[in-house]
mmCIF file of the C-alpha atoms, coordinates in Angstrom:
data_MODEL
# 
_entry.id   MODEL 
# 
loop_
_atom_site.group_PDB 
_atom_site.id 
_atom_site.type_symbol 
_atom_site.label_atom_id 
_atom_site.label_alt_id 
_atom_site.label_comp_id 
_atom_site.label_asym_id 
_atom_site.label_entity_id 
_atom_site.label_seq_id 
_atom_site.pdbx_PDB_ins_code 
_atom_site.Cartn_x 
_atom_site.Cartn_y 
_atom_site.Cartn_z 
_atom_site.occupancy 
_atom_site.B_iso_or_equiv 
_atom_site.pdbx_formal_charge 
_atom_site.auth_seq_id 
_atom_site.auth_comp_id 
_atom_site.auth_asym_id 
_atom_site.auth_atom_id 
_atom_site.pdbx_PDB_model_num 
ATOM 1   C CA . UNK A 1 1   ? 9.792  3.261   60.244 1.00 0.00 ? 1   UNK A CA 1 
ATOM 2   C CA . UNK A 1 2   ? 11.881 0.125   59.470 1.00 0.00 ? 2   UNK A CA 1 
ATOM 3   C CA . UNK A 1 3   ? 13.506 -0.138  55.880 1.00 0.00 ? 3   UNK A CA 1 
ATOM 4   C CA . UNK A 1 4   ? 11.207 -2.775  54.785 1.00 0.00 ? 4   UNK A CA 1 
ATOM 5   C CA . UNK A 1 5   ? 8.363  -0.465  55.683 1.00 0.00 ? 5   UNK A CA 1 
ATOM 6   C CA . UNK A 1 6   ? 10.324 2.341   53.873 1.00 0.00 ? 6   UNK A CA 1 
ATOM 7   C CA . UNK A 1 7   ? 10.113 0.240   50.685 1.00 0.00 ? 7   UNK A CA 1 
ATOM 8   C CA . UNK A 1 8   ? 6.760  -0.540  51.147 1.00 0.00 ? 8   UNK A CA 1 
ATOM 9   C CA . UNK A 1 9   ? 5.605  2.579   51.422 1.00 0.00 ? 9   UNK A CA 1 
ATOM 10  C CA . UNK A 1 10  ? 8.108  3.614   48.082 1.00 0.00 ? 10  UNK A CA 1 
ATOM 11  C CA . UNK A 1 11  ? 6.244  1.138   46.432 1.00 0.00 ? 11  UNK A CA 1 
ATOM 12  C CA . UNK A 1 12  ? 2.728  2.108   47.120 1.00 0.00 ? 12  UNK A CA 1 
ATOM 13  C CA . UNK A 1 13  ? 3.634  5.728   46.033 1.00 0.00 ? 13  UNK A CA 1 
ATOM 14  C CA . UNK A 1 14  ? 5.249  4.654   42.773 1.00 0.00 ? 14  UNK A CA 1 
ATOM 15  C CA . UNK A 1 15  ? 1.938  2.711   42.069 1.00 0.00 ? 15  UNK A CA 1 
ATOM 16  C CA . UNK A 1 16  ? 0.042  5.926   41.926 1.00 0.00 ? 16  UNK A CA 1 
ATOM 17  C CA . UNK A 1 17  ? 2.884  7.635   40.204 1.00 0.00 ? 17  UNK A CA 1 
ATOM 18  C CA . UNK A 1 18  ? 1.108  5.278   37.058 1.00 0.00 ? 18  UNK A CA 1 
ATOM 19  C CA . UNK A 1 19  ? -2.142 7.180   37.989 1.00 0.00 ? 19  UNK A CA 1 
ATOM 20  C CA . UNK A 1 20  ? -3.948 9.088   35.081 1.00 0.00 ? 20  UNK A CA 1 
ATOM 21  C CA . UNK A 1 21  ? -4.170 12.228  36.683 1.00 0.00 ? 21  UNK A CA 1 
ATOM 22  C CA . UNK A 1 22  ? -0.989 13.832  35.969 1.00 0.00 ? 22  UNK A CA 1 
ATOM 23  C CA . UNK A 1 23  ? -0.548 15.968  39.355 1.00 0.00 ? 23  UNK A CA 1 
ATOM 24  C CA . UNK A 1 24  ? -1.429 13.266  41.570 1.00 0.00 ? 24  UNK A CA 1 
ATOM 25  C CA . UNK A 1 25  ? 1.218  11.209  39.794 1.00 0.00 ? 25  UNK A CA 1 
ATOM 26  C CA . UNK A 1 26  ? 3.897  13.740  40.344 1.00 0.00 ? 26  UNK A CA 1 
ATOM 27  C CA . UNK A 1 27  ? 3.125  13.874  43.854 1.00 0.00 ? 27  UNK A CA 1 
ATOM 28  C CA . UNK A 1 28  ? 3.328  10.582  44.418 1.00 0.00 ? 28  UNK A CA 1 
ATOM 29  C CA . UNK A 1 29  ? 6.310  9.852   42.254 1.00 0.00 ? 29  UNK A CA 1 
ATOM 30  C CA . UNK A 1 30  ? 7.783  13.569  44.694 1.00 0.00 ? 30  UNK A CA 1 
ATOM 31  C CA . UNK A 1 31  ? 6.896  11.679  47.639 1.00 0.00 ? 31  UNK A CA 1 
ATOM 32  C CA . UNK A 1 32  ? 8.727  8.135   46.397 1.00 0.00 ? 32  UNK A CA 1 
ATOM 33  C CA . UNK A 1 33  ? 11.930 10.175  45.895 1.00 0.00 ? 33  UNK A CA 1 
ATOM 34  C CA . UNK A 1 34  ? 11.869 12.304  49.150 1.00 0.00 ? 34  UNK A CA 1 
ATOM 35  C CA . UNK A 1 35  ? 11.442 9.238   51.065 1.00 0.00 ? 35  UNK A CA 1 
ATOM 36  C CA . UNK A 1 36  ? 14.360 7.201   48.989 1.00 0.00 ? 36  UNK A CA 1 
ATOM 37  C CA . UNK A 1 37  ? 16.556 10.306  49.727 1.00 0.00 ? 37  UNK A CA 1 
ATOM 38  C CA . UNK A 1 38  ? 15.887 10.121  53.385 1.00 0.00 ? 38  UNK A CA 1 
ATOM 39  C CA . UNK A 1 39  ? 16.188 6.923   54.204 1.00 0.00 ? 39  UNK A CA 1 
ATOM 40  C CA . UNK A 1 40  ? 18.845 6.346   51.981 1.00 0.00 ? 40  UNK A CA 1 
ATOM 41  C CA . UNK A 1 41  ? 16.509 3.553   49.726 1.00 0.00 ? 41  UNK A CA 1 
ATOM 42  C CA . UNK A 1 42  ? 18.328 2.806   46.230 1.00 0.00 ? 42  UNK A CA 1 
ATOM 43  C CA . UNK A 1 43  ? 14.509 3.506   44.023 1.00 0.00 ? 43  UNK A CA 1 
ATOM 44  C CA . UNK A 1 44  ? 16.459 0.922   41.362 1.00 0.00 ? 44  UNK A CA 1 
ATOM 45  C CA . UNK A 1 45  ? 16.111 -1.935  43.826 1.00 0.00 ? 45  UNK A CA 1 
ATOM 46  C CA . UNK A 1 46  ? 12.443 -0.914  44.472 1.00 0.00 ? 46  UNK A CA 1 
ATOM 47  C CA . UNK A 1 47  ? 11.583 -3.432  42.084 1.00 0.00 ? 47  UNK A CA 1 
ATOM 48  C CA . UNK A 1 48  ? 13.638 -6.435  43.566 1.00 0.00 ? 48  UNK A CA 1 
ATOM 49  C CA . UNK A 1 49  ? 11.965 -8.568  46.605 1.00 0.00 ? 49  UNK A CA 1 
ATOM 50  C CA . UNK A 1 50  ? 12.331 -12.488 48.248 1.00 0.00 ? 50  UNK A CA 1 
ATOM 51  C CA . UNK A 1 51  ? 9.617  -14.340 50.018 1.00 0.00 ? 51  UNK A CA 1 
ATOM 52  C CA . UNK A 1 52  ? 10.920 -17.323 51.573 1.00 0.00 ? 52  UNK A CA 1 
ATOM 53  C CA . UNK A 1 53  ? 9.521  -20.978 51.767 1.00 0.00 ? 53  UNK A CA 1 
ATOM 54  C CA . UNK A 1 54  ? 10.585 -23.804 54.719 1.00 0.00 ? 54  UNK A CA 1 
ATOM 55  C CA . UNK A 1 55  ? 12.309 -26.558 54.053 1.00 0.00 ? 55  UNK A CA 1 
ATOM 56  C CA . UNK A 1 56  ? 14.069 -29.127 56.065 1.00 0.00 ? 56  UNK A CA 1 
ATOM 57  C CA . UNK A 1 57  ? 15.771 -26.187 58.513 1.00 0.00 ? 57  UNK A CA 1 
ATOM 58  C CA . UNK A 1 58  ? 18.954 -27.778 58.128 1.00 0.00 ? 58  UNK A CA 1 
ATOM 59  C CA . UNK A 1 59  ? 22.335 -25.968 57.903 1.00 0.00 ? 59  UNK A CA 1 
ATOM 60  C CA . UNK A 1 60  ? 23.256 -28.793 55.292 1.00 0.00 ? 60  UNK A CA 1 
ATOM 61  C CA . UNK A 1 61  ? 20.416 -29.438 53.296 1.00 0.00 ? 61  UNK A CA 1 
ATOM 62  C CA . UNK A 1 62  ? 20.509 -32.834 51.591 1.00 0.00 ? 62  UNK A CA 1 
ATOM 63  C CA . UNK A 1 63  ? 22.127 -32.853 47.954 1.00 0.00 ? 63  UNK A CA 1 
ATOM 64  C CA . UNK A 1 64  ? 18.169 -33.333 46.765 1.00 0.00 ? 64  UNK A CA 1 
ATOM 65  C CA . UNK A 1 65  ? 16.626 -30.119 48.467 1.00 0.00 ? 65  UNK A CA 1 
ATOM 66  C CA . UNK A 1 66  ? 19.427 -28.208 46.710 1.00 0.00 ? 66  UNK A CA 1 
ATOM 67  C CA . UNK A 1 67  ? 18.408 -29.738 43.350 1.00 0.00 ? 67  UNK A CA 1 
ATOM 68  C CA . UNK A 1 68  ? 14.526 -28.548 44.100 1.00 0.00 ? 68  UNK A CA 1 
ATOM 69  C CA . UNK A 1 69  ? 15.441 -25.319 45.179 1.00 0.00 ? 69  UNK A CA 1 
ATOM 70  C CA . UNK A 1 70  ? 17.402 -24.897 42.213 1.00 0.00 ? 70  UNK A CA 1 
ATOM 71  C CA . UNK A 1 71  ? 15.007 -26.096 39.513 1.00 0.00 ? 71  UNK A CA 1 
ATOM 72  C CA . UNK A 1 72  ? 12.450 -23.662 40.881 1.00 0.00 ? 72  UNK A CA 1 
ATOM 73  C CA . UNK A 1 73  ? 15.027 -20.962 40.212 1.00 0.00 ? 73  UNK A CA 1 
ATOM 74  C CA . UNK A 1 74  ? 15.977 -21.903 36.941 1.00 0.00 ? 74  UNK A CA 1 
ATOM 75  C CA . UNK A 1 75  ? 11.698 -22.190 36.102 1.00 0.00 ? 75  UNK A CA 1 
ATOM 76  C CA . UNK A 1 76  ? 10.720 -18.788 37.494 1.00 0.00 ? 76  UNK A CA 1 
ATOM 77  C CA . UNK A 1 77  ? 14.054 -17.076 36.837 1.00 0.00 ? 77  UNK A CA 1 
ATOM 78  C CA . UNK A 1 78  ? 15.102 -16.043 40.254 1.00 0.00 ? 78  UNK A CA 1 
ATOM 79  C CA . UNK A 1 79  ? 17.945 -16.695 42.705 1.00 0.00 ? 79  UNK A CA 1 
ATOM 80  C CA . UNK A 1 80  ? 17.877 -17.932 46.042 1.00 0.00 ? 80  UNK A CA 1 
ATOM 81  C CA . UNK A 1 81  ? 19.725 -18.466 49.567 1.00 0.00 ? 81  UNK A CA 1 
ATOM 82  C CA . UNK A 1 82  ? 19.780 -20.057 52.575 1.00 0.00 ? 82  UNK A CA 1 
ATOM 83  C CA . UNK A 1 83  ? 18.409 -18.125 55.182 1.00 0.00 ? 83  UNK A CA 1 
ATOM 84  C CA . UNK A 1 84  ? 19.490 -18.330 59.269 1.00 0.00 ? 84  UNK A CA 1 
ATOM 85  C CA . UNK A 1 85  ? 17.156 -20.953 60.162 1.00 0.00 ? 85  UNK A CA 1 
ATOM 86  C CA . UNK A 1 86  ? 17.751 -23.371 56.956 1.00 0.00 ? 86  UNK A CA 1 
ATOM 87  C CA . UNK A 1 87  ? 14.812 -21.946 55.019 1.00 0.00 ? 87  UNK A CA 1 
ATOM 88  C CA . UNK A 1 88  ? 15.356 -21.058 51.574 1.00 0.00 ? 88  UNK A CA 1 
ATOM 89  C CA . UNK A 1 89  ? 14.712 -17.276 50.470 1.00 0.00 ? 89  UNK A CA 1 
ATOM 90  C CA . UNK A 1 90  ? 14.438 -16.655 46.573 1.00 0.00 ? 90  UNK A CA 1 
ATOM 91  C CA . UNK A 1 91  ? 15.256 -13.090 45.242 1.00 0.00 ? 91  UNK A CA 1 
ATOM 92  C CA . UNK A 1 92  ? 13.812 -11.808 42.023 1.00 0.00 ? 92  UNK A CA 1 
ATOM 93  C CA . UNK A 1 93  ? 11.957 -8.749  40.417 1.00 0.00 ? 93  UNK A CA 1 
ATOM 94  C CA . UNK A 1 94  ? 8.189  -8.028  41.095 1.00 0.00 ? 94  UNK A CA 1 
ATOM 95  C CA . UNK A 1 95  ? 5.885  -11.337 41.710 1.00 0.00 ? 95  UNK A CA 1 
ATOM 96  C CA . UNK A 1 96  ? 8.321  -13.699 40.567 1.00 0.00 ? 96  UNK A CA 1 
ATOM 97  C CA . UNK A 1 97  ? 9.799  -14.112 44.105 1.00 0.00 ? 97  UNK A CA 1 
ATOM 98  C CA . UNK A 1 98  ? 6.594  -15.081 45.832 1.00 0.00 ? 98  UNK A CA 1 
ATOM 99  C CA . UNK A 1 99  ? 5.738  -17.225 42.929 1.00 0.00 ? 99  UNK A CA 1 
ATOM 100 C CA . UNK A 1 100 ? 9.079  -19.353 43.284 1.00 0.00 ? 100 UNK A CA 1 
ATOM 101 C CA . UNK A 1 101 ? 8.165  -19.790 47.132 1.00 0.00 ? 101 UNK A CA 1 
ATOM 102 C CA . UNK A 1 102 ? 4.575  -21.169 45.937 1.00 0.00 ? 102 UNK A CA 1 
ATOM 103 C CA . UNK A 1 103 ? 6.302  -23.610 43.390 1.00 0.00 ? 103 UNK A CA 1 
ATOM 104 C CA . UNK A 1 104 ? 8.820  -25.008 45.462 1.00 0.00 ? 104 UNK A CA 1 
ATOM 105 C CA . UNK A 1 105 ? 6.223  -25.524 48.452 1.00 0.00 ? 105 UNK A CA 1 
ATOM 106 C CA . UNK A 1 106 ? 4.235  -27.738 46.351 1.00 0.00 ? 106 UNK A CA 1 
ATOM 107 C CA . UNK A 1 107 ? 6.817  -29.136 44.842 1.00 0.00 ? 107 UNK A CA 1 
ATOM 108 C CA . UNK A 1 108 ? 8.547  -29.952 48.167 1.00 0.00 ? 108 UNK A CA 1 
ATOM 109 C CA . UNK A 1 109 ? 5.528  -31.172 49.609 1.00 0.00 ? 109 UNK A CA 1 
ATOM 110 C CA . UNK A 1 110 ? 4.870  -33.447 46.959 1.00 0.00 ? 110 UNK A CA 1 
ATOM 111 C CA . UNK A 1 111 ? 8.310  -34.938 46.998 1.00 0.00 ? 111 UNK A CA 1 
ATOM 112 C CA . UNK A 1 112 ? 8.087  -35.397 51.043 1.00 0.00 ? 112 UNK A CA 1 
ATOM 113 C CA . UNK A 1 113 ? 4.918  -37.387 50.409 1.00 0.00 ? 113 UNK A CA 1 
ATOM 114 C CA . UNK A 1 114 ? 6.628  -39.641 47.873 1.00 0.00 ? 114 UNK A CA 1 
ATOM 115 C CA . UNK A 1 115 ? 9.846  -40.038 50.222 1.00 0.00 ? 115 UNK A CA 1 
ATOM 116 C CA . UNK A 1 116 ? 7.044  -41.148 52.939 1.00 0.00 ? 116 UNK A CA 1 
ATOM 117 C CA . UNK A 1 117 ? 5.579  -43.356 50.152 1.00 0.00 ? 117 UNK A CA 1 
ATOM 118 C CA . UNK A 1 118 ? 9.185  -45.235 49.757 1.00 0.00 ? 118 UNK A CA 1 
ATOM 119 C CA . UNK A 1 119 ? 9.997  -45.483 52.923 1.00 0.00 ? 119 UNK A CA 1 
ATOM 120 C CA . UNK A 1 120 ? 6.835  -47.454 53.459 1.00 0.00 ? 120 UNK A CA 1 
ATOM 121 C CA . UNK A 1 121 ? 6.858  -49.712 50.354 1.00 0.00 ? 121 UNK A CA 1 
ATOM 122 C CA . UNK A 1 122 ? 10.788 -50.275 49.655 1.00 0.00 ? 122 UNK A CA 1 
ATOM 123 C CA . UNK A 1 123 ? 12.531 -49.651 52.901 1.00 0.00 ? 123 UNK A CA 1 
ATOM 124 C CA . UNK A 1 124 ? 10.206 -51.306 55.506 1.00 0.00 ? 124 UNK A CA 1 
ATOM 125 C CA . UNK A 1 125 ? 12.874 -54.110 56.282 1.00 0.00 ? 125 UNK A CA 1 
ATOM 126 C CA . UNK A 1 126 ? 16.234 -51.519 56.239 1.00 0.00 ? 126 UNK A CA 1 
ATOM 127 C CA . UNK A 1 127 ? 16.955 -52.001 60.013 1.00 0.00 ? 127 UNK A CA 1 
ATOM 128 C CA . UNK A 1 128 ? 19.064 -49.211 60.555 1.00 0.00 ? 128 UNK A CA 1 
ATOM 129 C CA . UNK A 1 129 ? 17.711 -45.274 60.677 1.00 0.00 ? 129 UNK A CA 1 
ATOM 130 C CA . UNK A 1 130 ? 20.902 -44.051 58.988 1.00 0.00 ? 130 UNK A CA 1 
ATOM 131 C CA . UNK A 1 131 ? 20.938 -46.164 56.439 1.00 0.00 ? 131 UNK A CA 1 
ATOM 132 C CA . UNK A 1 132 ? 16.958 -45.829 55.352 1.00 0.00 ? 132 UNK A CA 1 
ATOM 133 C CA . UNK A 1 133 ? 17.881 -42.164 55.355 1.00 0.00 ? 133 UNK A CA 1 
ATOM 134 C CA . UNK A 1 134 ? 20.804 -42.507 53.060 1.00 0.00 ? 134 UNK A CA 1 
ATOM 135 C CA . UNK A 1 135 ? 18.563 -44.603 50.732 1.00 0.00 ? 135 UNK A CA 1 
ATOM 136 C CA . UNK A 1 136 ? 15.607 -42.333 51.069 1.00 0.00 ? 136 UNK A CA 1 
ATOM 137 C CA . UNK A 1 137 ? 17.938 -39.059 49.936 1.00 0.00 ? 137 UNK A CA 1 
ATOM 138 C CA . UNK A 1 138 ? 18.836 -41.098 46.747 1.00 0.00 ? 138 UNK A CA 1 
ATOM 139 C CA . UNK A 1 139 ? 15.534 -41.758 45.876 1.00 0.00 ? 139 UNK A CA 1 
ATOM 140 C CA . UNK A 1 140 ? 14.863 -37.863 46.629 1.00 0.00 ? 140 UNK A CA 1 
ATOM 141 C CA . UNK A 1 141 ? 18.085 -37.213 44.469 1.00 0.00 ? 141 UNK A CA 1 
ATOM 142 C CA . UNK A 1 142 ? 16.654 -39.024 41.210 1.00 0.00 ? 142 UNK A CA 1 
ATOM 143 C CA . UNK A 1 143 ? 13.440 -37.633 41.644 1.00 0.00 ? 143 UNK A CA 1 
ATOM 144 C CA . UNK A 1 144 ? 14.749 -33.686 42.093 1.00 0.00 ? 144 UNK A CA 1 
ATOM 145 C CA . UNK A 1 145 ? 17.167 -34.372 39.032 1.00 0.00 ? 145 UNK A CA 1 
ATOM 146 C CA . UNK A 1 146 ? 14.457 -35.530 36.406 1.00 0.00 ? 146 UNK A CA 1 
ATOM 147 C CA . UNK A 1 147 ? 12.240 -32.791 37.253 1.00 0.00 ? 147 UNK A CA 1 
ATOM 148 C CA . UNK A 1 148 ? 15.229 -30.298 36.873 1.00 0.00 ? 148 UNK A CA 1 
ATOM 149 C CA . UNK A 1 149 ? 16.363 -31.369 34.081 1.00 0.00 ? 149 UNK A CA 1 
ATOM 150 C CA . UNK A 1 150 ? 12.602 -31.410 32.664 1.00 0.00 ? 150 UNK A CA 1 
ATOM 151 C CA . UNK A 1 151 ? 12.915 -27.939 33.738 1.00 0.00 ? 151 UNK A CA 1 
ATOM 152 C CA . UNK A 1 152 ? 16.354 -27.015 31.727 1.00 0.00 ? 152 UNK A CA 1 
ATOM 153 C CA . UNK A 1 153 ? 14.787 -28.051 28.474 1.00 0.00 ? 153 UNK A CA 1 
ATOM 154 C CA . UNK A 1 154 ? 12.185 -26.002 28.607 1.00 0.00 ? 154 UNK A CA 1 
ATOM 155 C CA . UNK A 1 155 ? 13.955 -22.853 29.587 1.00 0.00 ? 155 UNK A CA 1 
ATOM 156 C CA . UNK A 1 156 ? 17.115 -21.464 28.661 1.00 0.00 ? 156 UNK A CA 1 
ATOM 157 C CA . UNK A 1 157 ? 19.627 -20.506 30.931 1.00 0.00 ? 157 UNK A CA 1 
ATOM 158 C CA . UNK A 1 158 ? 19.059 -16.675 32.824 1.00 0.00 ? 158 UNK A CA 1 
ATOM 159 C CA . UNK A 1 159 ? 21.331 -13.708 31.994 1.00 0.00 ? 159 UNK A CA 1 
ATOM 160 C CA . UNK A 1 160 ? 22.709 -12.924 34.922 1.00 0.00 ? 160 UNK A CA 1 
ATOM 161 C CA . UNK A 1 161 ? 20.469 -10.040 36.793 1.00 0.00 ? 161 UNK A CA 1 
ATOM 162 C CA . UNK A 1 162 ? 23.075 -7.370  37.986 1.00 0.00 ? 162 UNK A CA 1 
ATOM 163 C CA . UNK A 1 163 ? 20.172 -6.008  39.868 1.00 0.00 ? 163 UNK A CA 1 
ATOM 164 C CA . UNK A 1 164 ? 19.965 -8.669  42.350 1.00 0.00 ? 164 UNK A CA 1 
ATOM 165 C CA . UNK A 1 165 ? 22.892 -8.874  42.584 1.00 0.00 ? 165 UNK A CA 1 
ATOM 166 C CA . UNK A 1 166 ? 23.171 -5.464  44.040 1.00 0.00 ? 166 UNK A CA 1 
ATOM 167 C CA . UNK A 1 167 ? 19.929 -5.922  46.141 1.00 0.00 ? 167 UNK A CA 1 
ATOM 168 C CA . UNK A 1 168 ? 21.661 -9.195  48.078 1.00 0.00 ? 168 UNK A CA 1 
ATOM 169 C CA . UNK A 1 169 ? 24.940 -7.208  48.712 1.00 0.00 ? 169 UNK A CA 1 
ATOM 170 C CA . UNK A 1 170 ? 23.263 -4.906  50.044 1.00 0.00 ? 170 UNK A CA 1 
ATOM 171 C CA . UNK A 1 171 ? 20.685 -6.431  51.707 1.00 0.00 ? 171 UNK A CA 1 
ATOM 172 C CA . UNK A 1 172 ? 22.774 -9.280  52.628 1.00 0.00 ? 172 UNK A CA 1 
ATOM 173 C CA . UNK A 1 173 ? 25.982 -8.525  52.451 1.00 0.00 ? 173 UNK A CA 1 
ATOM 174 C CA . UNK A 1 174 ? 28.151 -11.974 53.791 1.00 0.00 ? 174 UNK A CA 1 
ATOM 175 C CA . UNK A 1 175 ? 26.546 -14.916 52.127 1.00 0.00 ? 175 UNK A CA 1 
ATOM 176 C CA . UNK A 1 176 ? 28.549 -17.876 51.714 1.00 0.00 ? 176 UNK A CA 1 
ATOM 177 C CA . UNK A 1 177 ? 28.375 -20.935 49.640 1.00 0.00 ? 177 UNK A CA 1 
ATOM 178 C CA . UNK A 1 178 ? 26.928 -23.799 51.954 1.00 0.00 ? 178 UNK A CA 1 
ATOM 179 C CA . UNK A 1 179 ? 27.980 -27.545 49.996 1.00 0.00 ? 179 UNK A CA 1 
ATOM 180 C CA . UNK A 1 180 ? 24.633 -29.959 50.124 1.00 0.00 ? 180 UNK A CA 1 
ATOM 181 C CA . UNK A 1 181 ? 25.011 -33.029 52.181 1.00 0.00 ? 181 UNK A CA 1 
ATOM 182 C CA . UNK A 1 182 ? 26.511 -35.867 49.616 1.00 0.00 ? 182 UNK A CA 1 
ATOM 183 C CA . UNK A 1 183 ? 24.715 -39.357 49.611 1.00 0.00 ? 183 UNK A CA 1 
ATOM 184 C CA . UNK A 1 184 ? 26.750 -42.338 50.058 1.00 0.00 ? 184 UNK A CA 1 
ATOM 185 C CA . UNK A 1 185 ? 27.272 -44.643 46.786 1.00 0.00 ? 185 UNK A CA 1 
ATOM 186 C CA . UNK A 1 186 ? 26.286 -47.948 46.729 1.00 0.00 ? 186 UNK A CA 1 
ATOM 187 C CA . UNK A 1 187 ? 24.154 -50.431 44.466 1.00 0.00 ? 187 UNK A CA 1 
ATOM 188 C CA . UNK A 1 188 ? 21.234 -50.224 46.107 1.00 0.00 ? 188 UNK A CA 1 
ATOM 189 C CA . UNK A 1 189 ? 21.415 -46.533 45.958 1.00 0.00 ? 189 UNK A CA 1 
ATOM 190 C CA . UNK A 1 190 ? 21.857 -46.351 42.341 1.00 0.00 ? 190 UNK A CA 1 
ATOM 191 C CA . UNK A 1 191 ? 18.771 -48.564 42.734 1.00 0.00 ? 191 UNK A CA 1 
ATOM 192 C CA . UNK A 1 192 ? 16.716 -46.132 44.802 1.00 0.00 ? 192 UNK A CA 1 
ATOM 193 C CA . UNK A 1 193 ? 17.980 -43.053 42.673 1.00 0.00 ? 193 UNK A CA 1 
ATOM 194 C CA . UNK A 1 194 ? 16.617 -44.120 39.427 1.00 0.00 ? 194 UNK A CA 1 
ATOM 195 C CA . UNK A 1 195 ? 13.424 -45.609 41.190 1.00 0.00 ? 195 UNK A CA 1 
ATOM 196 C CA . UNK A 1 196 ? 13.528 -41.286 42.258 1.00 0.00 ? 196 UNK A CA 1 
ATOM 197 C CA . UNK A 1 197 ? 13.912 -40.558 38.604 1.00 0.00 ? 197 UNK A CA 1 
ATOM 198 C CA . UNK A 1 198 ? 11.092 -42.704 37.396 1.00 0.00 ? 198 UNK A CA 1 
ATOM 199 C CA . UNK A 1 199 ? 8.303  -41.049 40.157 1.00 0.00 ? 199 UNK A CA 1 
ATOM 200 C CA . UNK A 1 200 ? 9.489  -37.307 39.126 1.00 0.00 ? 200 UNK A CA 1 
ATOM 201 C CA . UNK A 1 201 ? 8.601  -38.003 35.679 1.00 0.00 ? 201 UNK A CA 1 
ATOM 202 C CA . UNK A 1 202 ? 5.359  -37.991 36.541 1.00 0.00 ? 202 UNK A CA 1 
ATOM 203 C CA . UNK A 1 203 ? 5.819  -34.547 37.235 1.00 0.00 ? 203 UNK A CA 1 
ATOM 204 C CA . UNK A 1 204 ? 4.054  -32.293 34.704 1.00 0.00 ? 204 UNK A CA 1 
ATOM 205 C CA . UNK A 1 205 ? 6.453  -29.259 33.502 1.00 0.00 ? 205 UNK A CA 1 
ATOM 206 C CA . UNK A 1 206 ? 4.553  -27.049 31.125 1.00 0.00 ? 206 UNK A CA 1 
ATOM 207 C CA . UNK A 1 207 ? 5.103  -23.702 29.499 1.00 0.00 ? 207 UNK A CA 1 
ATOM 208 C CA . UNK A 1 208 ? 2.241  -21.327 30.553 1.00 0.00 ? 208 UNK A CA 1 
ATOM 209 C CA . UNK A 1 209 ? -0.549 -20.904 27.967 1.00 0.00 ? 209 UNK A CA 1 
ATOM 210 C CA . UNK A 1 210 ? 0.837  -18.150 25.862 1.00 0.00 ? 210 UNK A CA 1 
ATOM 211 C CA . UNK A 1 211 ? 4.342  -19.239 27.113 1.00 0.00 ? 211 UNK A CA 1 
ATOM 212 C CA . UNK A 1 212 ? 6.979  -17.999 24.563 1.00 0.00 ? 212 UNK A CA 1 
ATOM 213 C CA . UNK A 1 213 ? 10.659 -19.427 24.921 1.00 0.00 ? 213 UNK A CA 1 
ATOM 214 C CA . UNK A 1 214 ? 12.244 -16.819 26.948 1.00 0.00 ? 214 UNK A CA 1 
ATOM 215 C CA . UNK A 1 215 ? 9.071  -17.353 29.570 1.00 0.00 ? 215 UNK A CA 1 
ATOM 216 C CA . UNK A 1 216 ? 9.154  -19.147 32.641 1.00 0.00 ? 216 UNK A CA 1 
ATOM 217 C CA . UNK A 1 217 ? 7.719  -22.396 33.036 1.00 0.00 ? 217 UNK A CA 1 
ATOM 218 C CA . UNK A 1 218 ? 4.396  -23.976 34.558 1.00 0.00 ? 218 UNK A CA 1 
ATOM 219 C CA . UNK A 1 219 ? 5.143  -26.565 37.061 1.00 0.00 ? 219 UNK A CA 1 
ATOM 220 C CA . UNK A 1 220 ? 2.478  -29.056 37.856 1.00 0.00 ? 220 UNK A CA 1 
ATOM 221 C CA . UNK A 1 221 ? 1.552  -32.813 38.473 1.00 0.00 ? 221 UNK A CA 1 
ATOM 222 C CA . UNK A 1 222 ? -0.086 -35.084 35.967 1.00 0.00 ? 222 UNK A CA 1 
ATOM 223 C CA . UNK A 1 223 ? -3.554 -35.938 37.244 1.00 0.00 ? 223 UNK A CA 1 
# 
């Protein structure tokens, strides 16, 4: 068995450890521990997982991306990484890992579609590839700024989760810091930044129903 299937397994048997039946708990919750001890499975970072989401697969992601990635984090209250092949991998306790890789898909997708958008309306006549790109980024930039800022006053800043911490060194012992990709400044890219930050406003953030202020947030669109 690999350790992923390991914890899997852990997992499954600590789920019936909750059972009512008090001897089929204790064997399950028996079985969790034998298999920790043998495979040498920490049962205290059971509880942390990542899912991952694609991106641009870039070993520099542009300055926006980071921004994105980031406001999903500081919404759902995970952490995150770049993985080997420029995807980004977010790290948090229970569901909240999967949840931050279905919030920043959307949210990526979106924000690719109003890139496409620009490009099409505003930078039609920019002859040269570079220089669309540079303009498109800044546009990107504006629009990944308002919505994490959106995102910061809603929810307060995370205590830092000594947990995961543990679970990446030792499940990824190594990782580096890996600087986003600046964009150039120039007029016309304050110009297409702020034209970024008016589109993400029409982004909808929104506390869950029931949301209390230590919660994470809802992130949306406005229909």
């Amino acid at each position: 068995m690999t350790k992923a299937e390991v914890i899997t397994k852990i997992r499954k048997c600590l789920a019936l450890s909750r059972s009512a039946n008090e001897h089929e708990a204790a064997a399950a919750l028996a079985k969790a521990a034998e298999l920790a001890r043998l495979h040498g499975v920490d049962l205290d970072l059971i509880e942390v997982g990542e899912a991952s989401a694609r991106a641009s697969r870039t070993r520099r992601p542009a300055g926006w991306q980071t921004l994105l990635a980031d406001a999903v984090c500081a919404a759902i209250g995970v952490t995150r990484f770049l993985d080997s092949v420029g995807d980004y991998r977010f790290v948090g306790r229970g569901a909240l890992p999967e949840i931050a890789s279905y919030a920043f898909t959307i949210l990526y997708r979106r924000l690719k579609a109003e890139r496409a958008r620009y490009l099409d309306q505003h930078l039609r006549r920019v002859k040269t590839a570079y220089r669309k790109r540079v303009r498109a980024d800044a546009f990107c930039a504006g629009w990944a700024a308002v919505v994490r800022q959106s995102i910061k006053s809603l929810a307060p800043t995370a205590e830092t989760d000594d947990l995961i911490g543990r679970y990446l060194a030792e499940q990824h012992p190594g990782l580096i810091n890996v600087a986003a990709r600046p964009s150039a400044g120039a007029r016309r890219i304050d110009d297409d930044y702020f034209r970024g930050v008016s589109a993400g406003r029409d982004v909808n953030i929104a506390r869950g129903v029931g949301g209390t202020p230590d919660g994470p947030v809802r992130i949306g669109r406005v229909v």
